[in-house]
C-alpha positions in Angstrom: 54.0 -101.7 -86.9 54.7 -104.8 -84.8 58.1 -104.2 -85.6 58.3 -100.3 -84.5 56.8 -101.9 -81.1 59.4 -104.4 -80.1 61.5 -101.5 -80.7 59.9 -99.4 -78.4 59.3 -101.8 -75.6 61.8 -104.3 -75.6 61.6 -104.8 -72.0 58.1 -106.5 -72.3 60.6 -109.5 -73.8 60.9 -112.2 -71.1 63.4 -114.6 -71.8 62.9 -118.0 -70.6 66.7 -118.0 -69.0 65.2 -115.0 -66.0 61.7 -116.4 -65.7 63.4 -119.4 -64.6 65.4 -118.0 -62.4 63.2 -116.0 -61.2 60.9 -118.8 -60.1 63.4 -120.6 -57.9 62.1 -118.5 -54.9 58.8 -118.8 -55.0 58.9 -122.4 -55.7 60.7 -122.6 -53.2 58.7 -120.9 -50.7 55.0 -122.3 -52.4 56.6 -125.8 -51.1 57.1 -124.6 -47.5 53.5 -123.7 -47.7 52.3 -126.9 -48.6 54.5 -128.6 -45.9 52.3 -126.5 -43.2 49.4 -128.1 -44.4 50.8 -131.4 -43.0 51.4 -129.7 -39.4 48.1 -130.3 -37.8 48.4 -134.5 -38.7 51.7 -134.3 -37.7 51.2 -133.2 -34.3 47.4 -135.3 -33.3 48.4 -138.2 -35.4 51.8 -138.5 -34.9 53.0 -136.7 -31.7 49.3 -137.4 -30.0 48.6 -134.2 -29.4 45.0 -132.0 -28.6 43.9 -130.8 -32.3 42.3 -128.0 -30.4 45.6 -127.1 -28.5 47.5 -127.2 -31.3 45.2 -124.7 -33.1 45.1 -122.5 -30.5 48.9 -122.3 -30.6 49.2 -121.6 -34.6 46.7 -118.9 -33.7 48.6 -117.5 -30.6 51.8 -117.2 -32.7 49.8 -114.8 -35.0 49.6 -112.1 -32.7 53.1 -111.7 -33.1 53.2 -112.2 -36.9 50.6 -108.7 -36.6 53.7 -106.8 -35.0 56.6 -108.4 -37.7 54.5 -108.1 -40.5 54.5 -104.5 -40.1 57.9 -103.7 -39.1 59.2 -105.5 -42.1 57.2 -104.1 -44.6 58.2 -100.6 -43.0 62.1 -102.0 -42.9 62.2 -103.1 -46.7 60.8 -100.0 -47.8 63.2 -98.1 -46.5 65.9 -100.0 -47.3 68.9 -99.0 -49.4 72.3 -101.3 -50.3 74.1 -101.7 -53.0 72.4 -105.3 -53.5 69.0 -103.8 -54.0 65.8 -103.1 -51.8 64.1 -106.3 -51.5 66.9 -108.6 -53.0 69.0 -109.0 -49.7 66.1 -110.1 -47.9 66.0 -113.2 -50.4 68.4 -114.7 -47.6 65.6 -115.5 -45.2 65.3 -118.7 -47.5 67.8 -120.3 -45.5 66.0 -119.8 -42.0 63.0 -120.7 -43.3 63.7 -124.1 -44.1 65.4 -124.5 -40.9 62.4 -123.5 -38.9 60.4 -126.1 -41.2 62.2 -128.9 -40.4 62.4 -127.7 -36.8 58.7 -127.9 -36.9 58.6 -131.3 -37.8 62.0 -132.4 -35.6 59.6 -132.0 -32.3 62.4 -134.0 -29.7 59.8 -136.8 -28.7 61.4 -136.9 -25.0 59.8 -133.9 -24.8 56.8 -133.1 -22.1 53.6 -132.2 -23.8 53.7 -128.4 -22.8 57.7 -128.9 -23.9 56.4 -130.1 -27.3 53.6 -127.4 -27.8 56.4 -124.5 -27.1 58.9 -125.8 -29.6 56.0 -126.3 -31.7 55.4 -122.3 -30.9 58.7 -120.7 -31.3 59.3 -123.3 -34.6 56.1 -121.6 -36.3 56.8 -117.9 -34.9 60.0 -118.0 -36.2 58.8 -119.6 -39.7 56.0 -117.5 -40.3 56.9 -114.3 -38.2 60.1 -113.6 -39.3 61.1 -115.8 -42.4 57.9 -116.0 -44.5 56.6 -112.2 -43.6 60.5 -110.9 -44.8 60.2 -113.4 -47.9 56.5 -111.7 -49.0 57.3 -108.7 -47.7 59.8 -108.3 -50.0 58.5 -110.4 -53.1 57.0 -107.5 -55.6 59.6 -104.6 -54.2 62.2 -107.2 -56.0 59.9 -107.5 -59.0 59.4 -103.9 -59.9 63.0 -103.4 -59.4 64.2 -106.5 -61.7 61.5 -105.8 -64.2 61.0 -102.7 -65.7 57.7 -102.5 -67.6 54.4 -103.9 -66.1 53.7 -105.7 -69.1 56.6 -107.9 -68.1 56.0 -107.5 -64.6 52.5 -109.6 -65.1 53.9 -112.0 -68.0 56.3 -112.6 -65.3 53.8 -112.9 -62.4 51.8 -115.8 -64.7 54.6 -117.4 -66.1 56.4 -118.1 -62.9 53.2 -119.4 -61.9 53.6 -122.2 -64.4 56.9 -123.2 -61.9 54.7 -123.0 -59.1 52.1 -125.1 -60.1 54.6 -127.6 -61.6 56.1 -127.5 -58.0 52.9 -128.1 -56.2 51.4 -130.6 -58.6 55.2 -132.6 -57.9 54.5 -132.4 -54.4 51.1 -133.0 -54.1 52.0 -136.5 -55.7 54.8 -137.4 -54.4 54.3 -136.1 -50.9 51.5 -138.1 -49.8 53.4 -141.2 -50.4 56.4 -140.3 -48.5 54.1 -139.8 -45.7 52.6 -143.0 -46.1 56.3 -144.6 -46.1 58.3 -142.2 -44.4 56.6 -140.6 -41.8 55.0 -143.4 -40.1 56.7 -141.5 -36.5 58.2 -138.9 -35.9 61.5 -139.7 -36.5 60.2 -140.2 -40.3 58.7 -137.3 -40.4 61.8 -135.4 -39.2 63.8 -137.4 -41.9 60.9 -136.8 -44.6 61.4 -132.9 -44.3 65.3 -132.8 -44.0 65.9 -135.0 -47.3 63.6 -131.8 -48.8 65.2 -128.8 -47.0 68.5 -128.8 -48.1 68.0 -129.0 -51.8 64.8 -126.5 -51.8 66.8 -124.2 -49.7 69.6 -123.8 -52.3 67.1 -123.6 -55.2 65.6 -120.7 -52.8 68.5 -118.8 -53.1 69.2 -119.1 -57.1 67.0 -116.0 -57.2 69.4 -113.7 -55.1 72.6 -114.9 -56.7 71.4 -114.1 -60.5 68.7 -111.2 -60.7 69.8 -107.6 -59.9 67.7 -104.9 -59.3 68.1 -101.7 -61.6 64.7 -99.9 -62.1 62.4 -97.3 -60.1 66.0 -95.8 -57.9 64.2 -92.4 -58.5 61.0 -93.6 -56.6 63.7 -95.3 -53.7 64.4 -91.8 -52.7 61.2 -90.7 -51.9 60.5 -94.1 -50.1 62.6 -93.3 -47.6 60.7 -90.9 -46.1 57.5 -93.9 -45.4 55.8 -92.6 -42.1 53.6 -94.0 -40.0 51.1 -92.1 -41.3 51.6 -93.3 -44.3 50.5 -96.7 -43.0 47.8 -95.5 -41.2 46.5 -93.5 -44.6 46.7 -97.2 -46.2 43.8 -98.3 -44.4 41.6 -95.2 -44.4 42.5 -94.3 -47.9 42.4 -97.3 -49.6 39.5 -99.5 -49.8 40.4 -102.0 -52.4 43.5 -102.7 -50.5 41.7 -103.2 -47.6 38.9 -105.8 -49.3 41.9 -107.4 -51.2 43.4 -108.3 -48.0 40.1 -110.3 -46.5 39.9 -112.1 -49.5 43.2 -113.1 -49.1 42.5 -114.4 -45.1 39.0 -116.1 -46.2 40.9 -117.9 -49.3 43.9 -118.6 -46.9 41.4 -120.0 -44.4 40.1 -122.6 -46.7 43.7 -123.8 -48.2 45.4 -124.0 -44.8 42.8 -125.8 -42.7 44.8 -129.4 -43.4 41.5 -131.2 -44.2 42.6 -133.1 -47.1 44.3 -135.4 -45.6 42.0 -136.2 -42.8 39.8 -136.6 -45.4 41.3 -139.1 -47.3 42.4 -140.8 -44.4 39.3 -141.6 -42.7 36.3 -140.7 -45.6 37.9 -142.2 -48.7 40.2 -144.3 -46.6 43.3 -144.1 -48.4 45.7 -141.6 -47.6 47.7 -142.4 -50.7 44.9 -141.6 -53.1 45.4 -137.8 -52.6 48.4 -138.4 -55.1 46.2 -139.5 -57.3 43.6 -136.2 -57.0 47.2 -134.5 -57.2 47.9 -135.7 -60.6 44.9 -134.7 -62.4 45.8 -130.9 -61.1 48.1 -130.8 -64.1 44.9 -130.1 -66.2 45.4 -126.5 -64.5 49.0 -125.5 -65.1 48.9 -124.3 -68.9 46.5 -121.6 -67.2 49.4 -120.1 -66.5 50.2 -119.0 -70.1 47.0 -117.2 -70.7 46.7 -115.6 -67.7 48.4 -112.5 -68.9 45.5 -112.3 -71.8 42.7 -113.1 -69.6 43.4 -110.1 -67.1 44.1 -108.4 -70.0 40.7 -108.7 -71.5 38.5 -109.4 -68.9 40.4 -107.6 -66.2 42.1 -109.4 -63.0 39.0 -108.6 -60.8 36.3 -110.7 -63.0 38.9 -113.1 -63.9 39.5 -114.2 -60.1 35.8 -113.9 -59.1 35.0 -116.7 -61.8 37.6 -118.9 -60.6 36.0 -118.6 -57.2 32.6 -119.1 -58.4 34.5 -122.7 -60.1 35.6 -122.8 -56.0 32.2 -122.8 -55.4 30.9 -125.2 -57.5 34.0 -127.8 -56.0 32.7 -127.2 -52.5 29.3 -128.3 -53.5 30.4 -131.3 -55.1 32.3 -132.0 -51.8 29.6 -132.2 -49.7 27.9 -135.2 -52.2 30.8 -137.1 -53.0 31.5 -138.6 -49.7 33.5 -142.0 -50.3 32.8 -141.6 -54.2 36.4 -141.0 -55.1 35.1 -139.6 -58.9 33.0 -137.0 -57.0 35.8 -136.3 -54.5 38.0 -136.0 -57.7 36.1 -133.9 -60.1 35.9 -131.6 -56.6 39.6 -131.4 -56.4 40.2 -130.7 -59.4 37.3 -127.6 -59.4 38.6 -126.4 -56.7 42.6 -126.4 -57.6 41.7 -124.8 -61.3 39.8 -122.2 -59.6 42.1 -120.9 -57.1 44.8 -120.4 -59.7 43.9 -116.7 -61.4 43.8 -115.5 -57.4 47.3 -117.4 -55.9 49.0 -117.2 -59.3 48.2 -113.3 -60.1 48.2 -112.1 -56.8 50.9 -110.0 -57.0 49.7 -108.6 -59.4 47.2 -107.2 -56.7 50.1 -105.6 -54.5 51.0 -103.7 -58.0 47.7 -102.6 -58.7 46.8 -101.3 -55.2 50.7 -99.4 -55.4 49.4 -98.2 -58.6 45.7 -96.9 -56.3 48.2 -95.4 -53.4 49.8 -93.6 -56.0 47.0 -92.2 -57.4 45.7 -91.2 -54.4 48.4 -89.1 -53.9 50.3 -91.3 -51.2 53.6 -93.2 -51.0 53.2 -96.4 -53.5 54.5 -98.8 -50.3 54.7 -102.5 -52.5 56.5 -103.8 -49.4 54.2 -102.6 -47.0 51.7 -103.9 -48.7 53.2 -107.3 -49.7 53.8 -107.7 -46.1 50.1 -106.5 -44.7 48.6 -109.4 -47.5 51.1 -111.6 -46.0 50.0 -111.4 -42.1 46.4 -111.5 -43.6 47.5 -114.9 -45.4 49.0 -116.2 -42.5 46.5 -115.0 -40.0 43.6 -117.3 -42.2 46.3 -120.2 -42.3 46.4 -120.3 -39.0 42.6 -119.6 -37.8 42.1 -122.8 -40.9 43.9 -124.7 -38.4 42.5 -123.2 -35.0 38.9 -123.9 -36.7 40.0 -127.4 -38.1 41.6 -128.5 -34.1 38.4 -127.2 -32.3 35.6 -128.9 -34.6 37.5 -132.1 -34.3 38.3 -131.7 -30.5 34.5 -130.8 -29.6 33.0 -133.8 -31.8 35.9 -136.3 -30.0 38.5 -137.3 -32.8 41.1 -138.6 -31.4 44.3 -139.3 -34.0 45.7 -142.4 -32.3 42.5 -144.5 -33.2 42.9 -146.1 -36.4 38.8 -145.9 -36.2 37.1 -142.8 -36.0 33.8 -142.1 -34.5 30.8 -141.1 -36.6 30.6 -137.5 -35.2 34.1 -136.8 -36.1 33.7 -138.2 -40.1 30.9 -135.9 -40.4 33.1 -133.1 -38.9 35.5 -133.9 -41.4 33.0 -134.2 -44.4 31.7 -130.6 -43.1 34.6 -128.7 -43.0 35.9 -130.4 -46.5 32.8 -128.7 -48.0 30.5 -126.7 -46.4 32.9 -124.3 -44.1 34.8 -123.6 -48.1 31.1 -123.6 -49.6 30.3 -120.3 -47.2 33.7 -119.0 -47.4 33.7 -118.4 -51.2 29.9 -116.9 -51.6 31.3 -114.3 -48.6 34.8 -113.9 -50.9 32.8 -113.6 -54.4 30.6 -110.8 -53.0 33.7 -109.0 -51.5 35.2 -109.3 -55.0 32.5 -107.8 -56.6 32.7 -104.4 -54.6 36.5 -103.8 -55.3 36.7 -102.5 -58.9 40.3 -102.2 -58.9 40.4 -102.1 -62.2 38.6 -99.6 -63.1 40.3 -97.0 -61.1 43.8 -98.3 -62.0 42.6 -98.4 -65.4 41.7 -94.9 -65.5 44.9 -93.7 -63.4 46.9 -95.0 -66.1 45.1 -93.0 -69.0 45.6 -90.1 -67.2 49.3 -90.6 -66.6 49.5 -91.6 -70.0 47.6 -88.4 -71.4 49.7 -86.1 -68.9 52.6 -87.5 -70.5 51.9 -86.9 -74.1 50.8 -83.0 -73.0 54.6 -82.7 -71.5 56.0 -84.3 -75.0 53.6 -82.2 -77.1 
């Protein structure tokens, strides 16, 4: 029996050669992520400017990202070449590192206002252009590179394993080429250019190796996407729609840059965030039974108890002060947690396809991929408007190597309570989108439909 089934279905096999492949990208692009969460440091500790200014700009440039986001989704799925539907937009890679170390290459001759709009245009063209093009296009590549969605969500987990190796890597290693890199902002500039060039050519591995070759048939109809089509998205579509505040809330919390004002001025040891890094490695063989825990438990409940872990971090957080156990055992809570939602996410875009379909609407995975990724960058950004004004209205100021009281409770606030009420608001959201359930019994139908036509 087992063996009449790898005959049938040998495109659930994923061989190791493709999965790594496959990963470059988004190891790639989960790095650039983690960069930005060094932006708001970098600009009121090292270039001296307002946290609450700065904020307000990352915000500003989102209103931008609301028009892009949409117009990309709408441009990749409706794109036809002979390299694909989402595979030529893998070349974004390259701009997107150039904008990141543009970001952090502010010319320090500069005016303040000069310094705030390079600061601007940097982050537009980053997150705007480059990042929306990069998600946008992310699961249209998948479905078209994988054919079965058993291999589609082996993939989706498996990759993850990449990712998390990536961001465990960085997490250690990072902090401590702040600490003796980046002490100005010449470092800084230096810091992100020795990474740039060698993640931007990993980037790219994914474009130069996997072809797309399934779902052609469902290319044709594509073309047709209408407005309305969008429009039907948010009226038709519910889960879709509560999928995508989850994924601002969660972005929210993992962009606000706390961390390392954190360890900085709580624990008082910058450094020691490599350390907290380290013991994140507990949470990478997740990624191998990730496939069977969706499968068994389903990916809604799966991701709602690795919030509720979330949870249970936060609370810790708000005890542990300069206890650097506490402020570990949080860390580490709060990274295990997040991983069924950031590492199966996808997975999501597939699933809500699969709920458009059913619906009787166009599937839209880029649409989609890009509408989750304005709602993620949208929360990174408001993380770091929220993070500049609390510190600005309780008086931090990043060129004293002392901070006042106010602004160490500040910090100690939004390390634990600000998440605390982020995840209760994202655990009851999760609990009203029964995704699936309703994918679940789409795909009986289709599959009883389809033994009537063979019968």
């Amino acid at each position: 029996m087992s063996q009449e089934k790898r005959v049938k279905n040998p495109d659930n096999k994923l061989g190791i050669g493709r999965l790594m492949l496959w990963s470059t990208s988004s190891v790639s692009v989960a790095i650039s992520v983690l960069v930005l969460g060094f932006v708001s440091v970098y600009c009121t500790d090292t270039l001296g400017l307002s946290p609450v200014i700065v904020g307000t700009v990352l915000l500003f440039s989102k209103l931008i990202d609301g028009v892009t986001d949409m117009v990309a989704g709408i441009i990749i799925d409706k794109t036809q070449t002979r390299w694909g539907k989402g595979r030529p937009y893998e070349i974004f890679m390259l701009f997107l590192w150039l904008s990141t170390w543009g970001l952090f290459s502010v010319p320090t001759h500069f005016s303040n206002t000069a310094k705030y709009i390079w600061i601007f245009f940097m982050y537009v063209f980053m997150n705007a252009v480059c990042t929306t093009f990069l998600n946008g296009n992310n699961v249209v590549y998948l479905v078209r590179a994988f054919k079965t969605k058993e291999q589609q969500t082996k993939l989706t987990a498996y990759s993850g394993f990449f990712t998390m190796g990536a961001g465990f890597t960085f997490n250690i290693l990072f902090p401590m080429g702040v600490a003796r890199i980046a002490t100005s902002a010449a470092g800084w500039s230096r810091l992100i250019g020795m990474m740039a060039l060698p993640l931007t050519v990993l980037g790219l591995v994914r474009m130069l190796t996997i072809k797309e070759q399934y779902n052609m048939e469902a290319d044709v109809k594509s073309e047709q996407l209408k407005i309305m089509d969008i429009v039907n998205l948010f009226k038709t579509n519910a889960p879709a729609v509560k999928i995508g505040i989850v994924r601002f809330l969660a972005a929210t919390i993992s962009s606000m840059g706390v961390s390392v004002y954190y360890f900085t001025h709580v624990v008082g040891n910058v450094a020691l965030m490599s350390v907290t890094a380290a013991f994140t490695v507990i949470g990478i063989p997740l990624a191998f039974v990730m496939p069977v825990m969706r499968r068994k438990m389903g990916q809604d409940k799966m991701v709602t108890l690795g919030f509720i872990l979330c949870l249970i971090g936060s609370a810790i957080m708000l005890i542990a002060g300069k206890n650097f156990v506490l402020v570990l055992i949080a860390g580490l809570c709060t990274s295990i947690g997040a991983v069924p939602f950031s590492m199966m996410f996808n997975m999501y875009i597939i699933d809500c396809a699969d709920y458009n379909e059913m619906l009787g609407n166009q599937r839209m995975e880029g649409t989609m991929g890009a509408v989750f990724g304005l709602m993620a960058k949208i929360g990174g950004a408001f993380g770091g408007f929220v993070l500049g004004a609390i510190l600005s209205l309780v008086g931090y100021d990043g060129t004293l190597a002392v901070q006042p009281a106010s602004s160490i409770m500040a910090i100690r606030i939004l390390a634990s309570v600000v998440p605390f009420i982020f995840y209760v608001v994202i655990i009851l959201i999760l609990r009203q989108v029964k995704l699936d359930e309703k994918v679940r019994d789409f795909s009986h139908e289709q599959a009883a439909a389809a033994q009537n036509e063979n019968a």
